[in-house]
Phi, psi and omega in degrees: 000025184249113183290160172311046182284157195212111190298128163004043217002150128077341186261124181304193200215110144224164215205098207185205187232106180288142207272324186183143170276140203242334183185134182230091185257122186278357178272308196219028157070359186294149193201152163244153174204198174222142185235112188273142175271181195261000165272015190066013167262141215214120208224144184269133166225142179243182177103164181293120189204073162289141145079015164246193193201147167352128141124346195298146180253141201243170106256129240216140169230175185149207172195161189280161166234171161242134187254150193273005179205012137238045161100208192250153185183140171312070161288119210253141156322284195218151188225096155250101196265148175233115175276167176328132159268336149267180192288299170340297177294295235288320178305272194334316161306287174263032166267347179286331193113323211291354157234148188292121172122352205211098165261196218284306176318292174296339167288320175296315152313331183252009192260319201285350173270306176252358173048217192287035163242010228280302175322327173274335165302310199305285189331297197264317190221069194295358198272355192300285166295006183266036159262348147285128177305133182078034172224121191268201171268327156332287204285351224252341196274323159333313164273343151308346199252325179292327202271314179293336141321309183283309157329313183272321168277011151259006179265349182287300159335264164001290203290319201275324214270018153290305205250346180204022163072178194287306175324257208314317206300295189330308185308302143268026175262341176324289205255355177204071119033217221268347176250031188315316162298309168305286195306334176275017177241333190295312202181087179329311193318327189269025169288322175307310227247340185273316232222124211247127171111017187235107142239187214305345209278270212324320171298303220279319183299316160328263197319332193275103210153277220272335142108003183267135185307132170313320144277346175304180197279310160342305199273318214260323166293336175278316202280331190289314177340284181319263168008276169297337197251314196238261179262041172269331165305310181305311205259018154088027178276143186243007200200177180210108125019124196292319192286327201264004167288295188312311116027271163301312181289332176314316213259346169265329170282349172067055184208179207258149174349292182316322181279335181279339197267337171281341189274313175325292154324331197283284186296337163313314166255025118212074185014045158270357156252150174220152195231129166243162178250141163232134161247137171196186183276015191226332178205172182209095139222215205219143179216142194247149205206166187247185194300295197301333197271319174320304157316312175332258146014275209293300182314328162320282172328273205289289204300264201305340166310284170026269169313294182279349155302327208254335223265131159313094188263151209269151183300161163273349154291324189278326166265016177269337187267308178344288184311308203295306182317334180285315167284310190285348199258310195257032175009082190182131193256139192267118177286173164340296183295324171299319157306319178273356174290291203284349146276021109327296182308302181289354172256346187232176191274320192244120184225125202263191166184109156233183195175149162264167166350131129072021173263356183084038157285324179307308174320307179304285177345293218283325180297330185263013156290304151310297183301325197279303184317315189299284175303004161070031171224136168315083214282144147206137199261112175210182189216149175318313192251184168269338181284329187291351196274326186303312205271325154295330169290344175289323174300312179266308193080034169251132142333076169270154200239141152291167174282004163264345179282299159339315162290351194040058120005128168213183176222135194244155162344065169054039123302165184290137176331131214240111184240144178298318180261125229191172175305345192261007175178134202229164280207117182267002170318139167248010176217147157237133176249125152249095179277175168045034191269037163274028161260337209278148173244160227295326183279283133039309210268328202280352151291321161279346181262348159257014166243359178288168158254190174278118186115336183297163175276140130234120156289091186273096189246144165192258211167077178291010190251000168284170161316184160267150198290158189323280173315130157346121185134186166182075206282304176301350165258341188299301207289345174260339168311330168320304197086342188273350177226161219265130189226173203220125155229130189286120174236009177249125177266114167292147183344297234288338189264007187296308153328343166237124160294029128273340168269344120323322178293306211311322223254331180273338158279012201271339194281340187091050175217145192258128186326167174253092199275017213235357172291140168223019177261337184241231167245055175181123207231160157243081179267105171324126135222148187281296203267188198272265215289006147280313166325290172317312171272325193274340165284314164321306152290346162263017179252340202258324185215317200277359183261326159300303184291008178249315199244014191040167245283336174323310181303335155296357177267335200248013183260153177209124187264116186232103177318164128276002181224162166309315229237164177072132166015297183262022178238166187300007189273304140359274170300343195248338165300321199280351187253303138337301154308316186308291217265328183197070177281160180293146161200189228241099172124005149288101196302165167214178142205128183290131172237119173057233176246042171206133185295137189237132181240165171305130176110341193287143161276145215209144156225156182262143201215056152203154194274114170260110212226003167261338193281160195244125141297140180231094194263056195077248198277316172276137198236148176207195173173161224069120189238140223244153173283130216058038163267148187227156194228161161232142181280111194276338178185146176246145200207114177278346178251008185239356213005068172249161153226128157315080170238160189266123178232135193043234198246038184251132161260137184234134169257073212261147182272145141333338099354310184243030172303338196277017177249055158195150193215144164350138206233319180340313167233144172221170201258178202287330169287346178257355182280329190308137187089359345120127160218139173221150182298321175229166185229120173241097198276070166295125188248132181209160183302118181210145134007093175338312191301342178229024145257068192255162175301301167310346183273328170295309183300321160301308176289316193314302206254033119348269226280130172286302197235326193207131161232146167218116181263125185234137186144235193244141184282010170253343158307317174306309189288333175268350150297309183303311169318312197263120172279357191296122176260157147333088188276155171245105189271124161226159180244039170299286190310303178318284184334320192274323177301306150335326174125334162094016173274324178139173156284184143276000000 
């Protein structure tokens, strides 16, 4: 089982001693340094190279590059460090600092004692050292503990650098310090469950490397994991159905039913699997959740049963005098349906409220916003995203948060989100307003609910008729599928919104009825075109030139080009090359830097398009972290000697290393999923022959209610007419709706 290293294809090989570290980012090991090679040439190497110090002698694989303002420079790949062998280096070496404890005096003292055996005292024999003066017995086992540390991260360098490169290598060294090696030969596989950015294909190429069975039980409880955790999570699954886990893992694992239902068995009995049973009139099975989604589920459950049990309910005179007071002070009559929301909100602990574009929910807001303020309770208004939290405070004239802010959220060394308020410190609000909570997905929601207290109001507002959030889950249709809590849903479109054919359109493809496109007067326009690179030019040219020369120039900042796909002519892949050029072309003292195959320039609009919870933001004075997936930015400056890029996302500055841009992508165009939660004054929406799965009525109908002031959809109108037509929701395996029926007790 003992592996191979082996240089790299194609990448040259140097070899030498580093002269000075020139920048070290400890988190995530990228370093520049100046390197002398052994041909006596003294050369810049970049790249991830943790964890060395002066003097250290490297071998370096990689390949040259040219940086446009220092030159030709080393990138390097892959690494192999050696310490020093003479007496001469072995000085040089621990005169740099590079072990704690032992400056320039004491390294000159212990060369001069133990000369090239100095290394093997530290290690083997630290008591060795206290014949030197100003060395205790204290300080000499610290330093032995230091030197056996670095030991354990060059043999980790050493092992990992086949299989997941110097980043990741960092990462697990992070997360299993010295014995890192050792665990990954007992059983690659818990590199999935330790180590974030290890999934299962990466584990897996390992162990088959490394010489471990294809069917033992190791691969086959993991691979089951995988399946259930990750991708059933990418399709918004909190669970799987026992035959289709089973199924799936067969068939990915390439081994039999059979091997999978012992591997199933395996986790069960130590519950890294949880099992609910469902009966209901429509089905009787069995469903399998891996541990987290599973707490999830159940803290959901039992915590809004609670909720709405524990909650004070107001006499029905008393909320009939609200109401009243409320219509005569704001000389405004409440339709039928506005009324029965907000008496819902002031009679139950738990109140659901949804509505499309231009039904009056902010109206209901801003009244039980007014009423709770009358009653001495303590509001706090927030939302999933920062646009959605923004757009509520303009809409209220309140202050809103996001829920993770709301939570004071933190982060440990590139771990999962850490939020300070929690069940053990609670929230002192006594009512929460949530928009746009057809976003919150199932961890998200069991995080704000263990942090509410007993007795508080939650208020759930959203739009059941959008897609469903990114995450895993489907909490806000579960809860109204449910039945167990008093829901409102607003359907009379008011005058003053009657008047925008976005709030007509939107609401007549929600009916299965296909917009009306035949208009040019209003805010919601159509221009035919057939094929995709007519399309495609024609978003361009209306984001580059024909919405400026109408509406100046001031307007291209206010456009969001939203796609339904990635891929084709008319996808956001495309379109961001194509706009990108348009719009913020290269010239000459504007920086750049290539990530993969997309150039990223000063001036670009960027989304970040993963939830990152270590980057740090800076807002004046106030610092926080995390930055979210679909959040979006502009890139304020690229700096080749700091090798960061600057973007401003809203009034937040994020400071990103050059290591870590792919977790950021063009923005120009984003596709209809990344937009949720999302409102931009304007929209342009190409339709084309895209993947069925992603010409649905809800995709339509999410983007169209995108747009503030204006949507203009360009292409072909039997694609419109064929979203509208196809109703396919998504299915979602979740086990909420059981859990609640049940009573909100947990599963079995």
């Amino acid at each position: 089982m003992e592996q191979q290293n082996q240089q790299p294809a194609d990448d040259e090989k140097l070899t030498g001693s580093v002269e000075s570290v020139i920048y070290a980012n400890e988190e995530n090991g990228y370093t520049i340094l100046d390197f002398g090679t052994d041909q006596n040439e003294l050369v810049t190497l970049v790249g991830t190279i943790p964890y060395v110090a002066e003097g250290d002698e490297l071998t370096v694989f990689g390949k040259w590059v040219h940086h446009p303002k220092f030159g030709r420079q080393f990138l390097v790949e892959q690494f192999e460090k050696r310490l020093p062998s003479d007496a001469a280096a072995i000085l040089r070496y621990l005169s740099s600092g590079a072990v704690k404890g032992i400056g320039p005096k004491k390294a000159q003292k212990l060369v001069e004692l133990f000369g090239e055996d100095t290394f093997d005292v530290i290690e083997n024999h630290p008591d060795w050292m206290t014949q030197i003066p100003g060395i205790s017995h204290r300080m000499a086992e610290s330093i032995s503990e230091e030197f056996s540390r670095q030991a354990g991260i060059r043999s980790a360098m050493m092992f990992f650098r086949d299989f997941f490169g110097a980043a990741l290598t960092v990462r697990i060294y992070k997360a299993w310090g010295n014995a890192a090696v050792d665990r990954a030969k007992e059983n690659p596989y818990r590199l999935c469950e330790d180590v974030e950015g290890i999934g299962f294909e990466k584990a897996d190429a390992m162990a088959e490397k490394i010489g471990f069975d294809r069917k033992g039980p190791q691969r086959i409880e993991s691979g089951i994991l995988y399946v259930l955790g990750y991708n059933a999570a990418l399709n918004g699954h909190t669970c799987l159905p026992t035959e289709r886990l089973i199924e799936a893992s067969a068939t990915m694992l390439d081994v039999n039913p059979a091997e999978v239902e012992q591997g199933i068995a395996a986790l069960l009995k130590a519950q890294k699997l949880r099992r609910i049973h469902v009966k209901t009139a429509k089905e009787e099975r069995d469903y399998l959740f891996d541990r987290a989604s599973y707490e999830c589920e159940r803290t959901i459950a039992d915590k809004l049963v609670i909720l709405d049990r524990a909650c004070i309910k107001l006499d029905n005179r008393d909320i009939d005098h609200f109401i009243t007071r409320e219509e005569r002070s704001g000389g405004i009559a409440y339709a039928q349906l506005q009324k029965e929301a907000i008496a819902n909100a002031l009679e139950n602990g738990v109140t659901i409220l949804t509505g499309g574009p231009g039904t009056g929910k902010t109206t209901v807001v801003r009244a039980l916003m007014r009423i709770f303020a009358s009653m001495d309770l303590r509001v706090a208004l927030a939302a999933p995203t920062g646009r959605a939290a923004k757009r509520m405070s303009e809409a209220t004239s309140a202050e809103a948060k996001t829920v993770h802010r709301l939570l004071e959220m933190s982060y440990s060394d590139g771990k999962k989100a850490q939020f300070a308020r929690n069940e053990k410190d609670l929230l002192e609000e006594d009512v929460i307003i949530v928009d746009e909570s057809s976003m919150m997905d199932s961890a998200l929601t069991a995080a704000l609910l263990k942090a509410i207290k007993p007795g508080a109001r939650l208020i759930l507002i959203g739009d059941a008729d959008q897609l469903p959030s990114v995450g895993a889950g489907n909490v806000l249709h579960d809860l109204i599928a449910c039945g167990r809590f008093a829901t409102v849903a607003l359907t009379e479109v008011f005058r003053q919104a009657q008047h925008s054919l976005i709030v007509t359109n939107a609401h007549a493809i929600n009916r299965g009825e296909v917009p009306r496109l035949d208009i040019k007067n209003n805010d919601f326009f159509f221009l035919p075109r057939g094929r995709d690179a007519e399309i495609a030019f024609t978003v361009a040219d209306l984001c580059k030139n024909r919405l400026p020369r109408s509406y100046g120039a001031q307007i291209v900042g206010n456009i969001q080009v939203i796609s339904p796909s990635r891929k084709g002519e008319a996808g956001t892949e495309h379109l961001n090359r194509l706009l990108q050029e348009m719009l913020n072309p290269p010239r000459a003292g504007k920086r750049e830097h290539k990530v993969r195959d997309v150039t990223l320039r000063v001036g670009d609009r960027v989304m970040q398009i993963r939830n990152n919870y270590d980057l740090i933001w800076e807002r004046g004075e106030e610092t926080g972290c995390g930055v979210f997936n679909g959040d979006i930015g502009i890139i304020e400056n690229i700096s080749p000697k700091e090798q960061s890029v600057e973007v401003l996302f809203d009034d937040r500055h994020v400071t990103y290393d050059f290591t870590a841009l792919d977790e950021l992508e063009l923005a120009y165009a984003v596709t209809v999923h990344k937009s949720q939660g999302s409102e931009y004054p304007v929209v342009i929406l190409p339709l084309y022959a895209a993947p069925p799965m992603l010409l649905t009525r809800n995709l339509l109908y999410t983007a169209v209610t995108r747009a503030q002031r204006m949507v203009i959809l360009v292409g072909r109108e039997d694609i419109a007419r064929q979203m509208v037509e196809n109703n396919r929701q998504s299915m979602r395996y979740t086990g909420l709706c059981a859990r609640l029926y049940a009573g909100g007790e947990g599963a079995q």
